[in-house]
C-alpha positions in Angstrom: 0.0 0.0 0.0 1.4 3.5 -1.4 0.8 5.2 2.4 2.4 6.4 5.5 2.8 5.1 8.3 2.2 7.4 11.1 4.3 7.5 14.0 0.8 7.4 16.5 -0.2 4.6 14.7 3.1 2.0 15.9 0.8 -0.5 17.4 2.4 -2.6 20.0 3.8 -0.2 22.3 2.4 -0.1 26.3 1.0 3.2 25.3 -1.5 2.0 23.0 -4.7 3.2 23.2 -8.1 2.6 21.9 -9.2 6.1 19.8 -12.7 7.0 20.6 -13.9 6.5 16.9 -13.3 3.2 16.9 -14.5 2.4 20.4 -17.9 4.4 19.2 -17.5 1.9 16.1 -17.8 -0.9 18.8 -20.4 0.4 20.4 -22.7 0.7 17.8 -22.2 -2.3 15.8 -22.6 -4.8 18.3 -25.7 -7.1 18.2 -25.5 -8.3 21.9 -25.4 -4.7 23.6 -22.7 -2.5 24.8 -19.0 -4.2 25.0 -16.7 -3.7 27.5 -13.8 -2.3 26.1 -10.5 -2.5 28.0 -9.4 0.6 29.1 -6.3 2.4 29.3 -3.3 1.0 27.2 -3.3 -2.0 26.0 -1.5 -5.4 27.1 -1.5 -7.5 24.4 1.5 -7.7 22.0 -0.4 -5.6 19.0 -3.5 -4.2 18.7 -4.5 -6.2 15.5 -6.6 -7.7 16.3 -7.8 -5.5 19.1 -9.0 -7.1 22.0 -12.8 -6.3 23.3 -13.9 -7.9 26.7 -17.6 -8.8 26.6 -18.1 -10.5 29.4 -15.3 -12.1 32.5 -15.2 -15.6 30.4 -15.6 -14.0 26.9 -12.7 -12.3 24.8 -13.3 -10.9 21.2 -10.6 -9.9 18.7 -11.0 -7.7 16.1 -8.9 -6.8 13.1 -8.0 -3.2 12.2 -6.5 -1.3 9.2 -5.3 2.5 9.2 -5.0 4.7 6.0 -3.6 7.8 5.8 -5.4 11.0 3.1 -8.1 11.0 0.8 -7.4 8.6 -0.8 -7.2 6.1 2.6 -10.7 7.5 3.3 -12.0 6.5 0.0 -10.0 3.1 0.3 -11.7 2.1 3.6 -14.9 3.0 3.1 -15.8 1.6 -0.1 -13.4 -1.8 1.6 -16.4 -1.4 4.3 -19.4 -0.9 1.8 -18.3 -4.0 -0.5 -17.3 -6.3 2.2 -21.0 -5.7 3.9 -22.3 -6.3 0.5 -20.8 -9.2 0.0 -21.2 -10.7 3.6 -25.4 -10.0 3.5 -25.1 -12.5 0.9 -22.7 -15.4 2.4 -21.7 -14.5 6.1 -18.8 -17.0 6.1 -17.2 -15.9 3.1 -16.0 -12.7 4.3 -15.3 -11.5 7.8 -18.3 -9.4 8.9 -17.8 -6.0 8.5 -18.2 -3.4 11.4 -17.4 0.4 10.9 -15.1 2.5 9.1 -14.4 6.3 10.0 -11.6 8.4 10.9 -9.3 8.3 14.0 -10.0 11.2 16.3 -6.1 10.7 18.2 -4.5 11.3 14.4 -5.8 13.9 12.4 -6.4 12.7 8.4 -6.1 8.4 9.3 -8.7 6.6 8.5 -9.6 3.1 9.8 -11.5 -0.1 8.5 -12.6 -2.6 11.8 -14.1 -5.4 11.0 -14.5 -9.1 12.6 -10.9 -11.0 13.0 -10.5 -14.5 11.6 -7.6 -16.6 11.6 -6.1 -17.4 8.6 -4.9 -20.6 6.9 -1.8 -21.9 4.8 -3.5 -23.0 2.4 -5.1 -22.3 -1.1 -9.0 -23.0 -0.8 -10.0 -25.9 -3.5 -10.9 -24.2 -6.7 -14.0 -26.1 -7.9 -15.6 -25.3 -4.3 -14.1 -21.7 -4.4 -15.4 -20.9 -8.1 -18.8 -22.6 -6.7 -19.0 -20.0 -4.2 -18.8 -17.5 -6.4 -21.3 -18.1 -8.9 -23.8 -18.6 -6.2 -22.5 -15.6 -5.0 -23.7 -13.6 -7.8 -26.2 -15.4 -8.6 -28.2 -14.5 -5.0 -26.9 -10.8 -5.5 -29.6 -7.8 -6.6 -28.1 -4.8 -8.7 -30.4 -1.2 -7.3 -30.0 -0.3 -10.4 -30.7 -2.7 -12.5 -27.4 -2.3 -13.9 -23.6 -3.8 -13.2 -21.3 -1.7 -11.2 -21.1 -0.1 -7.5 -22.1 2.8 -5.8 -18.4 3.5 -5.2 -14.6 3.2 -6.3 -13.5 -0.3 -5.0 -9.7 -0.8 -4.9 -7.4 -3.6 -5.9 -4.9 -2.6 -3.5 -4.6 0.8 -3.9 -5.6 0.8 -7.4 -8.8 2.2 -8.1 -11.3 0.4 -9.9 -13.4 1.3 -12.9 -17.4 0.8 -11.0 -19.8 3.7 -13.1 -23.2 1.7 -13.7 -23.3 0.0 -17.6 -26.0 -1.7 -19.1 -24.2 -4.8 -19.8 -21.5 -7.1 -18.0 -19.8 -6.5 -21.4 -19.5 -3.0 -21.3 -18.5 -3.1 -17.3 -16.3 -5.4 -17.9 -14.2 -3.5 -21.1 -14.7 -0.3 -18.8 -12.9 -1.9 -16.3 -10.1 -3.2 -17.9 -9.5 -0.5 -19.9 -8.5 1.7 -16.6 -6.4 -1.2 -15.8 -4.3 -1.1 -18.7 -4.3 2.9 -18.5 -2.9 2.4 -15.0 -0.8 -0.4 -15.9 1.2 2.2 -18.9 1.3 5.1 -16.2 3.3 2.7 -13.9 5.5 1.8 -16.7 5.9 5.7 -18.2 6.8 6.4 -14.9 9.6 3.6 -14.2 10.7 4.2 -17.8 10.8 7.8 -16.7 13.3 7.2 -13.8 15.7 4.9 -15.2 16.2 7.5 -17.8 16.8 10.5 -14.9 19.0 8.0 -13.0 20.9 7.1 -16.2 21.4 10.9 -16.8 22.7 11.2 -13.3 25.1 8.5 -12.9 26.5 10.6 -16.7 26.9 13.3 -14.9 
Protein backbone atom coordinates (compact mmCIF):
# COMPACT_ATOMS: atom_id res chain seq x y z
CA UNK A 1 0.00 0.00 0.00
CA UNK A 2 1.45 3.47 -1.42
CA UNK A 3 0.81 5.20 2.41
CA UNK A 4 2.35 6.38 5.54
CA UNK A 5 2.78 5.13 8.27
CA UNK A 6 2.18 7.39 11.12
CA UNK A 7 4.31 7.46 14.04
CA UNK A 8 0.76 7.38 16.53
CA UNK A 9 -0.16 4.60 14.72
CA UNK A 10 3.14 2.00 15.88
CA UNK A 11 0.76 -0.51 17.43
CA UNK A 12 2.40 -2.57 20.04
CA UNK A 13 3.82 -0.22 22.31
CA UNK A 14 2.43 -0.08 26.30
CA UNK A 15 1.01 3.17 25.34
CA UNK A 16 -1.51 2.02 22.95
CA UNK A 17 -4.70 3.20 23.16
CA UNK A 18 -8.14 2.62 21.88
CA UNK A 19 -9.16 6.08 19.79
CA UNK A 20 -12.70 7.03 20.63
CA UNK A 21 -13.94 6.47 16.89
CA UNK A 22 -13.26 3.18 16.95
CA UNK A 23 -14.54 2.38 20.38
CA UNK A 24 -17.85 4.37 19.18
CA UNK A 25 -17.46 1.86 16.08
CA UNK A 26 -17.82 -0.94 18.84
CA UNK A 27 -20.38 0.42 20.35
CA UNK A 28 -22.66 0.67 17.79
CA UNK A 29 -22.24 -2.29 15.79
CA UNK A 30 -22.64 -4.81 18.34
CA UNK A 31 -25.70 -7.12 18.23
CA UNK A 32 -25.55 -8.31 21.85
CA UNK A 33 -25.42 -4.69 23.58
CA UNK A 34 -22.66 -2.50 24.82
CA UNK A 35 -19.03 -4.16 25.01
CA UNK A 36 -16.73 -3.74 27.52
CA UNK A 37 -13.81 -2.35 26.07
CA UNK A 38 -10.52 -2.46 27.99
CA UNK A 39 -9.44 0.58 29.15
CA UNK A 40 -6.32 2.41 29.30
CA UNK A 41 -3.26 1.04 27.22
CA UNK A 42 -3.26 -2.04 25.96
CA UNK A 43 -1.51 -5.38 27.07
CA UNK A 44 -1.47 -7.46 24.39
CA UNK A 45 1.53 -7.69 21.98
CA UNK A 46 -0.36 -5.65 18.97
CA UNK A 47 -3.50 -4.20 18.70
CA UNK A 48 -4.49 -6.16 15.46
CA UNK A 49 -6.63 -7.74 16.27
CA UNK A 50 -7.75 -5.48 19.07
CA UNK A 51 -9.05 -7.06 22.04
CA UNK A 52 -12.77 -6.30 23.26
CA UNK A 53 -13.91 -7.91 26.73
CA UNK A 54 -17.63 -8.76 26.56
CA UNK A 55 -18.06 -10.46 29.39
CA UNK A 56 -15.27 -12.11 32.52
CA UNK A 57 -15.22 -15.59 30.38
CA UNK A 58 -15.63 -13.97 26.87
CA UNK A 59 -12.72 -12.27 24.79
CA UNK A 60 -13.26 -10.92 21.22
CA UNK A 61 -10.57 -9.94 18.72
CA UNK A 62 -11.02 -7.75 16.09
CA UNK A 63 -8.86 -6.75 13.08
CA UNK A 64 -7.99 -3.17 12.22
CA UNK A 65 -6.51 -1.30 9.18
CA UNK A 66 -5.30 2.45 9.24
CA UNK A 67 -4.96 4.66 6.04
CA UNK A 68 -3.60 7.80 5.79
CA UNK A 69 -5.37 11.01 3.10
CA UNK A 70 -8.06 10.97 0.77
CA UNK A 71 -7.38 8.63 -0.82
CA UNK A 72 -7.24 6.09 2.65
CA UNK A 73 -10.72 7.50 3.31
CA UNK A 74 -12.04 6.46 -0.01
CA UNK A 75 -10.03 3.06 0.28
CA UNK A 76 -11.68 2.07 3.61
CA UNK A 77 -14.92 3.05 3.10
CA UNK A 78 -15.76 1.64 -0.13
CA UNK A 79 -13.36 -1.79 1.64
CA UNK A 80 -16.43 -1.44 4.34
CA UNK A 81 -19.39 -0.87 1.82
CA UNK A 82 -18.32 -3.96 -0.55
CA UNK A 83 -17.27 -6.27 2.19
CA UNK A 84 -20.95 -5.68 3.93
CA UNK A 85 -22.27 -6.29 0.48
CA UNK A 86 -20.80 -9.25 0.01
CA UNK A 87 -21.24 -10.73 3.62
CA UNK A 88 -25.40 -9.99 3.51
CA UNK A 89 -25.14 -12.47 0.90
CA UNK A 90 -22.71 -15.43 2.39
CA UNK A 91 -21.72 -14.51 6.08
CA UNK A 92 -18.76 -17.04 6.07
CA UNK A 93 -17.15 -15.87 3.12
CA UNK A 94 -15.96 -12.73 4.31
CA UNK A 95 -15.29 -11.51 7.81
CA UNK A 96 -18.30 -9.38 8.85
CA UNK A 97 -17.77 -6.04 8.47
CA UNK A 98 -18.15 -3.38 11.37
CA UNK A 99 -17.37 0.36 10.94
CA UNK A 100 -15.09 2.45 9.08
CA UNK A 101 -14.38 6.28 10.01
CA UNK A 102 -11.56 8.44 10.86
CA UNK A 103 -9.26 8.26 14.02
CA UNK A 104 -10.02 11.16 16.28
CA UNK A 105 -6.06 10.75 18.23
CA UNK A 106 -4.48 11.34 14.37
CA UNK A 107 -5.75 13.92 12.43
CA UNK A 108 -6.37 12.68 8.42
CA UNK A 109 -6.05 8.42 9.31
CA UNK A 110 -8.70 6.56 8.46
CA UNK A 111 -9.64 3.08 9.82
CA UNK A 112 -11.47 -0.12 8.53
CA UNK A 113 -12.55 -2.59 11.82
CA UNK A 114 -14.11 -5.39 11.00
CA UNK A 115 -14.48 -9.14 12.58
CA UNK A 116 -10.90 -11.05 12.98
CA UNK A 117 -10.51 -14.53 11.65
CA UNK A 118 -7.56 -16.64 11.57
CA UNK A 119 -6.06 -17.45 8.61
CA UNK A 120 -4.85 -20.60 6.92
CA UNK A 121 -1.77 -21.90 4.77
CA UNK A 122 -3.51 -22.97 2.40
CA UNK A 123 -5.14 -22.31 -1.07
CA UNK A 124 -9.00 -22.98 -0.80
CA UNK A 125 -10.01 -25.87 -3.49
CA UNK A 126 -10.92 -24.16 -6.68
CA UNK A 127 -13.96 -26.12 -7.87
CA UNK A 128 -15.58 -25.28 -4.28
CA UNK A 129 -14.05 -21.67 -4.39
CA UNK A 130 -15.38 -20.93 -8.09
CA UNK A 131 -18.76 -22.57 -6.69
CA UNK A 132 -19.03 -20.01 -4.19
CA UNK A 133 -18.82 -17.48 -6.36
CA UNK A 134 -21.25 -18.13 -8.88
CA UNK A 135 -23.79 -18.60 -6.19
CA UNK A 136 -22.51 -15.63 -5.00
CA UNK A 137 -23.68 -13.56 -7.78
CA UNK A 138 -26.24 -15.42 -8.56
CA UNK A 139 -28.17 -14.50 -4.96
CA UNK A 140 -26.94 -10.83 -5.50
CA UNK A 141 -29.58 -7.81 -6.64
CA UNK A 142 -28.13 -4.76 -8.70
CA UNK A 143 -30.36 -1.21 -7.28
CA UNK A 144 -29.98 -0.30 -10.41
CA UNK A 145 -30.70 -2.67 -12.45
CA UNK A 146 -27.43 -2.29 -13.91
CA UNK A 147 -23.59 -3.78 -13.24
CA UNK A 148 -21.28 -1.69 -11.18
CA UNK A 149 -21.06 -0.09 -7.54
CA UNK A 150 -22.14 2.80 -5.81
CA UNK A 151 -18.38 3.53 -5.17
CA UNK A 152 -14.62 3.21 -6.28
CA UNK A 153 -13.51 -0.30 -5.00
CA UNK A 154 -9.71 -0.77 -4.93
CA UNK A 155 -7.43 -3.57 -5.94
CA UNK A 156 -4.90 -2.64 -3.45
CA UNK A 157 -4.57 0.84 -3.92
CA UNK A 158 -5.63 0.76 -7.37
CA UNK A 159 -8.81 2.18 -8.13
CA UNK A 160 -11.35 0.43 -9.94
CA UNK A 161 -13.39 1.32 -12.89
CA UNK A 162 -17.38 0.85 -11.04
CA UNK A 163 -19.80 3.67 -13.05
CA UNK A 164 -23.17 1.74 -13.72
CA UNK A 165 -23.34 0.03 -17.62
CA UNK A 166 -26.00 -1.68 -19.12
CA UNK A 167 -24.17 -4.77 -19.83
CA UNK A 168 -21.50 -7.05 -17.98
CA UNK A 169 -19.82 -6.53 -21.41
CA UNK A 170 -19.48 -3.04 -21.29
CA UNK A 171 -18.55 -3.09 -17.33
CA UNK A 172 -16.35 -5.39 -17.85
CA UNK A 173 -14.18 -3.45 -21.14
CA UNK A 174 -14.75 -0.34 -18.77
CA UNK A 175 -12.88 -1.86 -16.32
CA UNK A 176 -10.11 -3.24 -17.85
CA UNK A 177 -9.49 -0.47 -19.91
CA UNK A 178 -8.46 1.73 -16.60
CA UNK A 179 -6.44 -1.19 -15.79
CA UNK A 180 -4.31 -1.08 -18.67
CA UNK A 181 -4.28 2.94 -18.48
CA UNK A 182 -2.86 2.39 -15.05
CA UNK A 183 -0.76 -0.44 -15.92
CA UNK A 184 1.17 2.18 -18.93
CA UNK A 185 1.25 5.09 -16.24
CA UNK A 186 3.28 2.72 -13.94
CA UNK A 187 5.50 1.78 -16.72
CA UNK A 188 5.94 5.69 -18.17
CA UNK A 189 6.85 6.43 -14.91
CA UNK A 190 9.60 3.61 -14.21
CA UNK A 191 10.69 4.16 -17.77
CA UNK A 192 10.78 7.81 -16.70
CA UNK A 193 13.29 7.22 -13.78
CA UNK A 194 15.71 4.95 -15.22
CA UNK A 195 16.20 7.53 -17.78
CA UNK A 196 16.84 10.53 -14.88
CA UNK A 197 18.96 7.97 -13.00
CA UNK A 198 20.89 7.09 -16.24
CA UNK A 199 21.38 10.94 -16.81
CA UNK A 200 22.69 11.21 -13.34
CA UNK A 201 25.11 8.46 -12.87
CA UNK A 202 26.51 10.56 -16.70
CA UNK A 203 26.93 13.34 -14.86
Amino acid sequence: MNHKRPNALLFGRKDTVVDPQVRNGLYFQTRSGPLAILDGPLTRAQLCPETVVSSPLSVMSFFIKAIQGDEGRSMVRSEYESTKAIHCLQQDFVPRPIAWGTLESVPDTHFLLCEYREMVNKMPEPSEFAARLVALHHSSRSPTGKFGFHLTTYNGNLPRATQWEDSWESFFATSLKLALELEQMAKAQTLHLKLCSRDYMKK
